[in-house]
N, C-alpha and C positions, 0 to 999 in steps of 0.2 A: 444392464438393466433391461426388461425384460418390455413391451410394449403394455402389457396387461401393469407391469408396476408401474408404468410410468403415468398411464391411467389413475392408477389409484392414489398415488403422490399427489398428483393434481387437486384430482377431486377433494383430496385431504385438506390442501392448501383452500382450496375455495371455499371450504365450510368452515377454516380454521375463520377466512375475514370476514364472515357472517356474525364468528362469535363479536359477544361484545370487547371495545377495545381494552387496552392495559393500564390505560389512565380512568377508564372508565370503572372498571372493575375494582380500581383501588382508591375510589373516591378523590379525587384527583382537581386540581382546580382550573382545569378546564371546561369554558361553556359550554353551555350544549350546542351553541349556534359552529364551534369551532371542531367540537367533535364531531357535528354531521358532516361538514365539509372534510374529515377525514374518511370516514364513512363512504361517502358521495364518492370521495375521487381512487377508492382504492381498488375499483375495476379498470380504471385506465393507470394505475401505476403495475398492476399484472399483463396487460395491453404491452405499454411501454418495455417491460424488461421483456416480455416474451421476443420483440420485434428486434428489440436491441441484440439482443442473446442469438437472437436466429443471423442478424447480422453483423458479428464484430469485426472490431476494423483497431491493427495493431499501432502503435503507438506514432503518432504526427501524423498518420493517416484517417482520422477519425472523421473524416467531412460527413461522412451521410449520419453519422450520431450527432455532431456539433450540427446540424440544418433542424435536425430534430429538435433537438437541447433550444436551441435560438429562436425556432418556430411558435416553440409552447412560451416560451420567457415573451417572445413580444407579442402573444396574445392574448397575455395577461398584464398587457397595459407596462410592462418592467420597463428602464432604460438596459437596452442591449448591445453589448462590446463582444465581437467573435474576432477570429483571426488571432489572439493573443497566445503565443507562442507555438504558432502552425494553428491549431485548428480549438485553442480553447476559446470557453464560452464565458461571460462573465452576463450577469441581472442584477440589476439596481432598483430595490425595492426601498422607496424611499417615505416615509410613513408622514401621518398627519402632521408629527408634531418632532421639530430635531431631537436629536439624544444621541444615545451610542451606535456605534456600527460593528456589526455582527458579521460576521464572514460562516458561511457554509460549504465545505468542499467535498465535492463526488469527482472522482476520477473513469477517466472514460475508456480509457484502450482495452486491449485484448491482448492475449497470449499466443506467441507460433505452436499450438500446440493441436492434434486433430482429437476432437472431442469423440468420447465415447459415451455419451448416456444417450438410450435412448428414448427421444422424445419429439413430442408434435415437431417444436420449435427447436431440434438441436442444430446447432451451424455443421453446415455442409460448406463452409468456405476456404479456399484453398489461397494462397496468395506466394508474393517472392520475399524472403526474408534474408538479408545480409546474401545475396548471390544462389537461394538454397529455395526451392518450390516446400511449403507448408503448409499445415493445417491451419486455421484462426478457430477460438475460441475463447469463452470467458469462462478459463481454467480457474481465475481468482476470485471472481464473482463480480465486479468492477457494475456489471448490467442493472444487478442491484444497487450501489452504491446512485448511480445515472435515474434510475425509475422512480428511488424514495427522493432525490433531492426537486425532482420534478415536481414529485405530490407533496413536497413541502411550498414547493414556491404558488402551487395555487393556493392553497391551503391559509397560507401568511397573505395573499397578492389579496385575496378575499379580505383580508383586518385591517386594510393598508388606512383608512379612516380613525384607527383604534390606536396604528402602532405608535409610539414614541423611541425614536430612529430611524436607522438604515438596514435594512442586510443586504449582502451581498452573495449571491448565489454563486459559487464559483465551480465550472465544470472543467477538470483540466486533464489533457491529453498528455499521453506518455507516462504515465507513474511508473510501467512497468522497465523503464529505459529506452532511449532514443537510438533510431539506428545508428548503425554504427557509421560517422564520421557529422552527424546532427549533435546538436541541441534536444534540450526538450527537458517538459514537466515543469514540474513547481518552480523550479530554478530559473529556468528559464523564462516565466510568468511573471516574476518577482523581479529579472536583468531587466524585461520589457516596460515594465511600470505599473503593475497589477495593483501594487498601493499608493502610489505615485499621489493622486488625487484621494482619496478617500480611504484613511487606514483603519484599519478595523480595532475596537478594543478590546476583542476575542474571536476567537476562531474555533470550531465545531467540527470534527469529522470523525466517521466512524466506516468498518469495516468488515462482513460478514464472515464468519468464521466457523470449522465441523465443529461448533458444540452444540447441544440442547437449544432448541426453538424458546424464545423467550428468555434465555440469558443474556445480559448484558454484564460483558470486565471491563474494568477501569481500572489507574492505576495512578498515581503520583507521581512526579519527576520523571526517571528513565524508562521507555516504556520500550521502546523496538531498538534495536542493537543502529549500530551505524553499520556502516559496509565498504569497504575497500578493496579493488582489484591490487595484485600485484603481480610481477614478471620476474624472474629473478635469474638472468642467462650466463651462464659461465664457459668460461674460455679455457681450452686447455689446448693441449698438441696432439691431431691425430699420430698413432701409430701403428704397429702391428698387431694385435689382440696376443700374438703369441710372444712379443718381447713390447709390455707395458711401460718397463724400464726407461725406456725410448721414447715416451712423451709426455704426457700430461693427462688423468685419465679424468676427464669432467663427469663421469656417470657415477666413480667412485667418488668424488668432491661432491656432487650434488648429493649422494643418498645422506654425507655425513651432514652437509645442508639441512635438510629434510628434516632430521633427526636434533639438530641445533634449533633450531625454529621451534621446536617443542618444549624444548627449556625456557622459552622466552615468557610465555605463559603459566608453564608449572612451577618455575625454577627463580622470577629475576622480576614477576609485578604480585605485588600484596594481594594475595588471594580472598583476604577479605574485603575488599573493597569493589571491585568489580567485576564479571563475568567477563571474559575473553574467547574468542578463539582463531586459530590462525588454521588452516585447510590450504591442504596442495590440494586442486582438482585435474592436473595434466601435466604430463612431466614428457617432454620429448628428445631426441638425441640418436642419433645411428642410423646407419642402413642395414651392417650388414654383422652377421656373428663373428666373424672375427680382425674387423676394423672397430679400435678406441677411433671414437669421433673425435671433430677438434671443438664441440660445442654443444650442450645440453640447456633446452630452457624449462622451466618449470613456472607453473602458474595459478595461482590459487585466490581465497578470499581469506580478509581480515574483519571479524567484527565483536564490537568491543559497547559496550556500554556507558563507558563515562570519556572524553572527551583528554585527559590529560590520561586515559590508559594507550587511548587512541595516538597522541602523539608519542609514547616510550615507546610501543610496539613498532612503529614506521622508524625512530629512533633505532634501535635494539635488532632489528630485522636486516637495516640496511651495515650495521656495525659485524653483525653475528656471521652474513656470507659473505662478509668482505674479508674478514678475519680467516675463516675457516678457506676457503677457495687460497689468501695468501700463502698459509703456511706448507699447501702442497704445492705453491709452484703456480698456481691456476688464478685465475682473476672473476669476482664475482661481479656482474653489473646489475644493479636491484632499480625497479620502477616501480612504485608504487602510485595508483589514478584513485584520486580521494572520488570515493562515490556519496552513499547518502551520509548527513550524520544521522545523529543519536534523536530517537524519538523522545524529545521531552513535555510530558504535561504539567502546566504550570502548575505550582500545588495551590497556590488561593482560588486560582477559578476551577480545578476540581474540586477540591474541598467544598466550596460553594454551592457548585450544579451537583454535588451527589444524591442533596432529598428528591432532584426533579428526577435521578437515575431509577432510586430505590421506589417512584411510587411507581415509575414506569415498568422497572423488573420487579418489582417487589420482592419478595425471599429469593429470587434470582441472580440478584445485584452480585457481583463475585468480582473480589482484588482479581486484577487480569497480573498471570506470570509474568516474567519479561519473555520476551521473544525476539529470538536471534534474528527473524526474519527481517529486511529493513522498509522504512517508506519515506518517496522524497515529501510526505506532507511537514516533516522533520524542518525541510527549510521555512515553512509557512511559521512554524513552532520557532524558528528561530527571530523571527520578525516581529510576530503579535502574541501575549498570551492566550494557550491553543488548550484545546483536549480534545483528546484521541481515544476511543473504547471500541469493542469488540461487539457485534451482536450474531449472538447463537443463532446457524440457522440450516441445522443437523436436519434430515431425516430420521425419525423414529427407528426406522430398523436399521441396526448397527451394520448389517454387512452395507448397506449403501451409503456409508459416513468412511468419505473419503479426504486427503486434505488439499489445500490450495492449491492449485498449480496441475493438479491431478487429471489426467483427461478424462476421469470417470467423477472431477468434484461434483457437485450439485447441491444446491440452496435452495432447501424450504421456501416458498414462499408466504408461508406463515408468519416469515419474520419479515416479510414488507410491513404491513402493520404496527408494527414493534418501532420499527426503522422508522418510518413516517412519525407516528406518535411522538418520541425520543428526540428527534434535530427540532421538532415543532415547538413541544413545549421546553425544552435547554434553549432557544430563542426567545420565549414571550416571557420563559422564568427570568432569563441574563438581563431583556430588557425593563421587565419590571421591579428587578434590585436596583439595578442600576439609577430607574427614574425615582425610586422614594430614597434615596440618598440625600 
């Protein structure tokens, strides 16, 4: 991206939050007093992600975003809890009159990845990741996720005389994975006591995504795949390359491996029922061309969308190279490290917040695919009833719509807007079903 387009991206975004907003424009039933204070604070929620964005900080190292995060919550009068699993933030916005409590979560970390867009505010930060010097960046867009939940807690901290309940501003470190030999993220938020005292009776979060600025997808039940490492190391008998006879040849037992592992999915679970898939990404063994090693590991991801496919596969995976490694003589040893599960949105509280989706996207609103990709807000979903949606927030021209994780990603900020308006009113809508009940 070129200096001159990064310019003009901007300037794009800044005239997009001038227009009027998307609850506003769809007659929508919010005040006017609550849509100026959207209004009012959506030059410091492009403040905020510019600053964040220019400084990201990888997972359980998040202090100067969580100082940030804590700074704004307690001077908006919130009760504020930091340090909760490394560096998350938690705000207790507690309204005039008791009722329900609402949970809102942004996730804060960044990615070891060195960013290529160029821009005012792009990170120039290098850091140590697992032993290995890196880029940091907010490859997945997380800065946004940080910025809108900001401009939501003034936004609600302003109604706090109005509200009837609780929300809970939750900012949590590590979604992207904890280093390696830590803890971290939703889980470990949830081991530490995050609902301990005050449990929510729904939970809200959302995610930016390369589509269309002003899209918002939703979806029902299964929404983001689970996720699981596996290791799968086999034993055999080094020997001579030139007389294999003579051992055990684990490179030949793993390919058949490889190849077994494929049937697991295509061959042995009910293809109608759930989406699967099982991925080597590394397969290692040998020195030298013509030494059979005495030992090959291979190692990949599992991710599955329903929960009982998820146990045949770990089932069926560890049966499959143990079987196939026995009958030539070799020994398979499988580890499987259960990662995130299955994103599920509960279906009555979607079903419910869709009118507050469809006024906020209006013809935008779109059933979101499922996607393979995973997130630990999954454990949050496992706790309270949650929902989880997607918000567009593509640039215009197609050659700079790149995807997550991308060093050349980049997010609209047309869709801050969007994002604020969307967690604000799915809060005063949840809370105001709830109260005429």
């Amino acid at each position: 991206m070129t200096p001159r387009t990064a310019r003009t991206l901007l300037a794009s975004a800044l005239a997009g939050l001038m227009m009027s907003s998307p609850l506003q424009a769809a007659d929508a039933p919010l005040t006017d007093a609550i849509q100026q204070q959207i209004d009012t604070v959506m030059p410091r929620v492009v403040d905020w992600r510019r600053d964040i964005h220019q400084h990201p900080e990888l997972g359980n190292r998040e202090h100067r975003t969580a100082g940030l995060v804590a700074d704004h919550l307690t001077s908006l009068g919130l009760e504020v809890r930091t340090g909760i699993a490394y560096t998350g933030v938690v705000g207790i916005l507690r309204g005039a009159q008791p009722g329900p409590v609402v949970a809102l979560r942004a996730d804060m970390d960044a990615l070891p990845v060195t960013e290529e867009v160029d821009l005012p505010f792009a990170s120039k930060v290098r850091t140590t990741y697992n032993g290995e010097e890196v880029g940091v960046a907010h490859a997945c867009g997380h800065d946004n996720h940080v910025a809108i939940l900001m401009g939501v807690a003034q936004v609600l901290a302003a109604q706090k005389e109005q509200l009837t309940g609780t929300v809970l501003f939750v900012f949590q470190p590590a979604e992207e994975g904890a280093p390696e030999g830590e803890e971290g993220g939703a889980e470990l938020m949830l081991k530490e006591g995050l609902f301990a005292d005050i449990r929510p009776d729904a939970m809200f979060g959302l995610h930016v995504m390369p589509a269309p600025v002003g899209t918002i997808a939703v979806r029902t039940e299964s929404t983001m795949a689970s996720s699981d490492s596996f290791s799968i190391k086999v034993h055999g008998k080094q020997t001579h390359g030139g007389m294999p006879w003579a051992g055990v040849d684990p490179i030949v037992v793993s390919s058949q491996i490889v190849l077994g592992l494929q049937t697991i999915v295509s061959r042995q679970l009910d293809a109608t029922r759930s989406p699967s898939v099982i991925s080597l990404g590394a397969i290692h063994g040998g020195v030298r061309s013509n030494i059979i090693p005495e030992e090959v590991e291979m190692q990949g991801t599992i991710r599955t969308f329903s929960e009982e496919s998820r146990t045949q596969i770990h089932q069926r995976m560890t049966q499959t190279a143990a079987h196939i490694a026995e009958s030539t003589g070799a020994r398979a040893e499988v580890t499987i490290s259960p990662g995130y599960p299955v994103t599920v949105n509960d279906t009555q509280l979607t079903e419910a917040m869709m009118p507050t989706l469809r006024r906020v996207a209006g013809d935008k609103l779109q059933q979101a695919r499922l996607l393979t990709a995973s997130e630990d807000f999954a454990f949050f979903a496992q706790q309270v009833p949650s929902m989880y949606f997607f918000l567009g927030a593509a640039p215009d021209n197609p050659e700079l719509v790149y995807p997550n994780h991308s060093p050349k990603f980049y997010a609209d900020e047309r869709a801050l807007p969007i994002g604020v308006t969307a967690m604000t009113a799915l809060t005063l809508d949840y809370l105001q079903q709830q109260a005429s009940r």
